[in-house]
N, C-alpha and C positions, 0 to 999 in steps of 0.2 A: 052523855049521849054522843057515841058516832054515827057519822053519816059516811056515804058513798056516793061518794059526787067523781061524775061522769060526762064523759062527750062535752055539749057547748057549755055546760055548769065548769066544767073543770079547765075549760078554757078560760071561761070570766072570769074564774077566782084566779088562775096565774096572772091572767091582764092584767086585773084590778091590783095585786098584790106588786106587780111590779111596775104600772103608771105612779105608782106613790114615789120612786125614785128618779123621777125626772129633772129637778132641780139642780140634784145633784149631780146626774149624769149630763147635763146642758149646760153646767156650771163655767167653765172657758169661753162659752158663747155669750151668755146673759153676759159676764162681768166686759167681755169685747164690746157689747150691745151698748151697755149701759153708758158707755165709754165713751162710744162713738157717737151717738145718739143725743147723750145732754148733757157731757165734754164733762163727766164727770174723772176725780181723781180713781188711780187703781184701788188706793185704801178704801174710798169712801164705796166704789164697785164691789169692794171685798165684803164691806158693812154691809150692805144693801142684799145682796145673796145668802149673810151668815141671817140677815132679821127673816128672811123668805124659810128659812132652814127651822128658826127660831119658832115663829109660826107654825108650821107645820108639827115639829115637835110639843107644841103650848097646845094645840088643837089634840091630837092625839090623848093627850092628859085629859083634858074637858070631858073628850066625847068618850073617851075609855069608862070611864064612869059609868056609864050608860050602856055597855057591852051587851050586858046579857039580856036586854030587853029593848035595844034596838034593833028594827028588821033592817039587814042587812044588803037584801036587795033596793029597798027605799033608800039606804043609807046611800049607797052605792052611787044609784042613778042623781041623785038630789047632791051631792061631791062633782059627780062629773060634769052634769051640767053649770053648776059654780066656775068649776074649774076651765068649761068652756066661756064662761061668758066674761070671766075673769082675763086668760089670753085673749078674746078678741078688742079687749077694753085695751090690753099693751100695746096695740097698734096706735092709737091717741098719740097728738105729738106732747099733750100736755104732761110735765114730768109728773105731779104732783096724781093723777089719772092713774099714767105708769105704775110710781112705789104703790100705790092702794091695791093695784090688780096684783100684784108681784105677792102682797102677802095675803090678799084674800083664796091667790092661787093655792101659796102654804097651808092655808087654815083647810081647805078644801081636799086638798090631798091627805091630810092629816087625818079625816071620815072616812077619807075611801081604805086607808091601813087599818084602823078601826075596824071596818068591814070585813075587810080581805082576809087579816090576821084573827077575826073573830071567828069566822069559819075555818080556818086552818085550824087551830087549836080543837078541833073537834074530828076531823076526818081520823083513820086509824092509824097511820105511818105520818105525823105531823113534820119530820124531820124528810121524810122524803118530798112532801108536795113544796117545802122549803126549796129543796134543789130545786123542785121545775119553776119555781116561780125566780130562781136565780139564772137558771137556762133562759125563760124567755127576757127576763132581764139582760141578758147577752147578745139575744139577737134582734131586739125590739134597739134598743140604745147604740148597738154597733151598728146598723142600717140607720140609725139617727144622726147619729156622729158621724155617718159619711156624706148624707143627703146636705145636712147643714151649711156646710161649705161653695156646694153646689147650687143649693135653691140663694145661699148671702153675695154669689155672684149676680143673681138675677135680680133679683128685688133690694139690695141691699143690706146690711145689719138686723131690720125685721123678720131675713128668712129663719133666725130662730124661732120666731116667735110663730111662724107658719106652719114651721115642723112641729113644734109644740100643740098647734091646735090639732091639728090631723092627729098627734098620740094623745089625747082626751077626745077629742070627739069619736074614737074607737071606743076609750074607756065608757061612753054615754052609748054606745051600742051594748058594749058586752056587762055593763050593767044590769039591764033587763033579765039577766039569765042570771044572775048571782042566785046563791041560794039564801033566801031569811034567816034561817039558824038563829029563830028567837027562841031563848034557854032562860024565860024569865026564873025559873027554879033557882039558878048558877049568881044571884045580884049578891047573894050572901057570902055565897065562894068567893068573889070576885074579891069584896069586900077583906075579908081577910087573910084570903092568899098575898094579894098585893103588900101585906105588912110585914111579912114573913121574913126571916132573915137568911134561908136561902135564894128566895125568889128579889130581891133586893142586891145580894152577893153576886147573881146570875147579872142581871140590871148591870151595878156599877163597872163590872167586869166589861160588856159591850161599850161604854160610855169610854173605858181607859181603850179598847182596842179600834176604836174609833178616834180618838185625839189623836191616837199613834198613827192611824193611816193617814190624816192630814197631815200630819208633821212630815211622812215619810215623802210624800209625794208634793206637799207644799215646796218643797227648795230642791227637789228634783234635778230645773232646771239647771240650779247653782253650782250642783254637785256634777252634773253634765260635763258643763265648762271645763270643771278643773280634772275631768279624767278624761277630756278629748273627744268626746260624744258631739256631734254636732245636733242642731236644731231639729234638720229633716230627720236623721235618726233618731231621735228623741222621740219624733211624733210616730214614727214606725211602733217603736220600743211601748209606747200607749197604748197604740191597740194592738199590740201583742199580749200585752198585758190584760187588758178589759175582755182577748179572747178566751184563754185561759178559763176565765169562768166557765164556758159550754164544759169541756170534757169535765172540768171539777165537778160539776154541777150533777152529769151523768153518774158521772163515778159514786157519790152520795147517793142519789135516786139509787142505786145498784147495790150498796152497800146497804144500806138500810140502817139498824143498831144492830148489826152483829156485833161489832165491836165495843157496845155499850158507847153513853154519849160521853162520858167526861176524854177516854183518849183518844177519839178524831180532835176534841176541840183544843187535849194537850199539843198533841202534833201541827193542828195549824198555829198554833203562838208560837210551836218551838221553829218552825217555818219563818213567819215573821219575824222573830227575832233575828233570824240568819239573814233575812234580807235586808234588817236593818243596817246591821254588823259589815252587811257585805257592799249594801250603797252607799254609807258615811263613814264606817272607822277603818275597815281591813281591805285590802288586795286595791286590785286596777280596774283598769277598763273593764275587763272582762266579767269579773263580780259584780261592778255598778251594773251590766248591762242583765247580767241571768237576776239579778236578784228585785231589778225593777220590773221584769216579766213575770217575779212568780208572785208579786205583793198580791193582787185581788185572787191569785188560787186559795194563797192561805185563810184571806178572808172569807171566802168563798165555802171553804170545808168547816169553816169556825161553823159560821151563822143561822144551818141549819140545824143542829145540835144544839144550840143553843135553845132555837123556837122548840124544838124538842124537848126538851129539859123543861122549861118554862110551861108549855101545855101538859105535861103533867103533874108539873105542881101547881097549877091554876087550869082547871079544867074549864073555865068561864071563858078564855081567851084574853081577859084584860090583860095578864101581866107578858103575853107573846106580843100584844100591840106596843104595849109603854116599852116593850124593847127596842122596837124603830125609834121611840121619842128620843130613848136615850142613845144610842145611835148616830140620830140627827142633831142633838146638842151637842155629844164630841163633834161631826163635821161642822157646827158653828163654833165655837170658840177654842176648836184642834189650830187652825190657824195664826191665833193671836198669841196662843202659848208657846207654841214653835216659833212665830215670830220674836218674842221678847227674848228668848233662848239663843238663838240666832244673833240678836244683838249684841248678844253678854257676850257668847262662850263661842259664837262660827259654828260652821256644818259639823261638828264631829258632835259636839254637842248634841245638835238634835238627834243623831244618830243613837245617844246614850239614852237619850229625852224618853227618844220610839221602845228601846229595849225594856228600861224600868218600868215603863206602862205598859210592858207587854209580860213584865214577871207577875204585876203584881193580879193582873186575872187566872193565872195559874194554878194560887193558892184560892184567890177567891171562888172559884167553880169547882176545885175538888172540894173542898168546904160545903158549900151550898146541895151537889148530889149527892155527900156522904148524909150531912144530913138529914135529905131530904127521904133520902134511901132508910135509914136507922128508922125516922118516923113511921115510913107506912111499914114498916117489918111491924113495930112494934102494935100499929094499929091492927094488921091481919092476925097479929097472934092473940091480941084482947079481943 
């Protein structure tokens, strides 16, 4: 079943699909928060953000189950307001208050991907509404990331947590408009598409291109330092970076599958790769600085191809949601492996770290659409 979702419908589902990346994108702020707030260490800051991450991803699995025969609009509104009442509970000075809302936040956004991605998986161009939900992810987050600073001058360390309510209590407006896209038919598709071992190959592949992005950006700063890059530049070169998504984003909307999906998503890995190569092993200045600006393009042209790929080999939407899950598990524990990496071997290492996680979904997604491609040939000719 497709649908054609339009006007404030087609607004609610970009919102809702991109308030699910909040954590992540607030993520410098919460671990500053948590810091300053109840004098926590940076590591134990780092824990506390990867379990919110962790959550969200564990939630996503639960409620994916459930895909084709949860309404989506209830799912939606019944997330957001959690996830409202969850941030207003972080204002508590009480720590132990705090971590409970931190991951009941997780678990709550974890429904609302569920939602978002369960309707995506059904509209007709599933790879394009990807894009717009990556566009307003860019300009929903980059107005976030500027206000943040501004409002933690006035009220202190909680103005994250201010900004955060204001992007969910939007999400509890534009809730009401989702569309239900209950497909109780699809509970059996779900069932064993999810087992599949393309639709699994597609999965692990986002899981390695996601450790990679933390590692690449995790030690950023370090790697800064040693090419001459100062701080204030640094932060320039971020959201140079985070902007990049819009025109990607367009570009995808615009492209469509002409080009079929496995090589947009070859070219964005062979992109990342280059960035890799070109922030931690090869050249100077100058390559640290283009190739920290184009890390989220590449990501960017990946992820919708991906959701693409995945809605039509799971026409239920489950296995397009458990791809944010997995997703969100490389951003929790991309950190700690590039950490240990870093300890052994120094920054060139993790450079090599980001590369070989970036080969080895290359082979796993041309695998997974060839054969996904082989079966229904052969289904249409039986």
């Amino acid at each position: 079943m497709s649908y054609e979702i339009k006007g404030i419908r087609k607004i609610a589902l970009l919102y809702t699909g991109a308030v699910v990346w909040t954590p992540t994108y607030l993520l410098p702020f919460n671990i500053e928060e948590s810091m300053a707030r109840f004098g926590l260490s940076e590591s134990t800051a780092g824990w506390l953000a990867s379990a919110v991450l962790l959550c969200l991803a564990l939630s996503i699995i639960i409620f994916g189950r459930h895909m084709a025969t949860l309404n989506k609009r209830t799912g939606a509104l019944a997330a957001a307001a959690l996830a409202v009442l969850s941030t207003c509970a972080m204002f508590s000075h009480n720590f132990y208050v705090f971590v409970a809302a931190k991951l009941v936040l997780g678990a709550a956004l974890g429904v609302s991907c569920v939602c978002a991605y369960g309707v995506i998986a059904h509209v007709k161009h599933p790879e394009k509404v990807a894009a717009q939900v990556a566009v307003a992810m860019a300009i929903i987050f980059s107005c976030a990331m500027y206000v943040v600073p501004i409002v933690n001058v006035k009220m202190g360390n909680i103005g994250v947590d201010a900004v955060q309510l204001a992007v969910v209590v939007a999400a509890l407006f534009f809730g009401a408009f989702m569309h239900p896209a209950i497909n109780a038919s699809e509970e059996n598709v779900a069932k064993d598409a999810i087992k599949s071992s393309d639709v699994r190959g597609i999965l692990l592949s986002a899981f390695f291109i996601y450790v990679s992005q933390t590692a690449l950006m995790g030690f950023a700063a370090e790697v800064a330092a040693t090419r001459g890059v100062e701080a204030e530049q640094l932060g320039i070169l971020f959201m140079v970076n985070a902007a990049f998504q819009l025109p990607v984003g367009v570009a995808v909307n615009w492209l469509g599958d002409r080009f079929g999906l496995f090589k947009p998503i070859a070219f964005g890995l062979a992109l990342l790769i280059a960035c890799s190569l070109g922030m931690y092993c090869v050249g100077g200045r100058w390559a640290f600085l283009v190739a920290t600006a184009l890390v989220s393009a590449g990501a960017t042209l990946i992820a919708p191809y991906m959701v693409g790929a995945l809605s039509q080999m799971d026409t239920s939407g489950r296995s397009t949601a458990t791809c944010a899950s997995a997703i969100n598990l490389g951003l929790a524990v991309g950190p700690a492996i590039a950490g240990m990496v870093f300890s052994m071997a120094g920054l060139r290492a993790v450079g090599w770290l980001s590369v070989g996680l970036l080969v080895v979904p290359i082979f796993l997604t041309s695998v997974a659409i060839r054969q996904f491609k082989s079966r229904h040939s052969e289904a249409a000719i039986a």
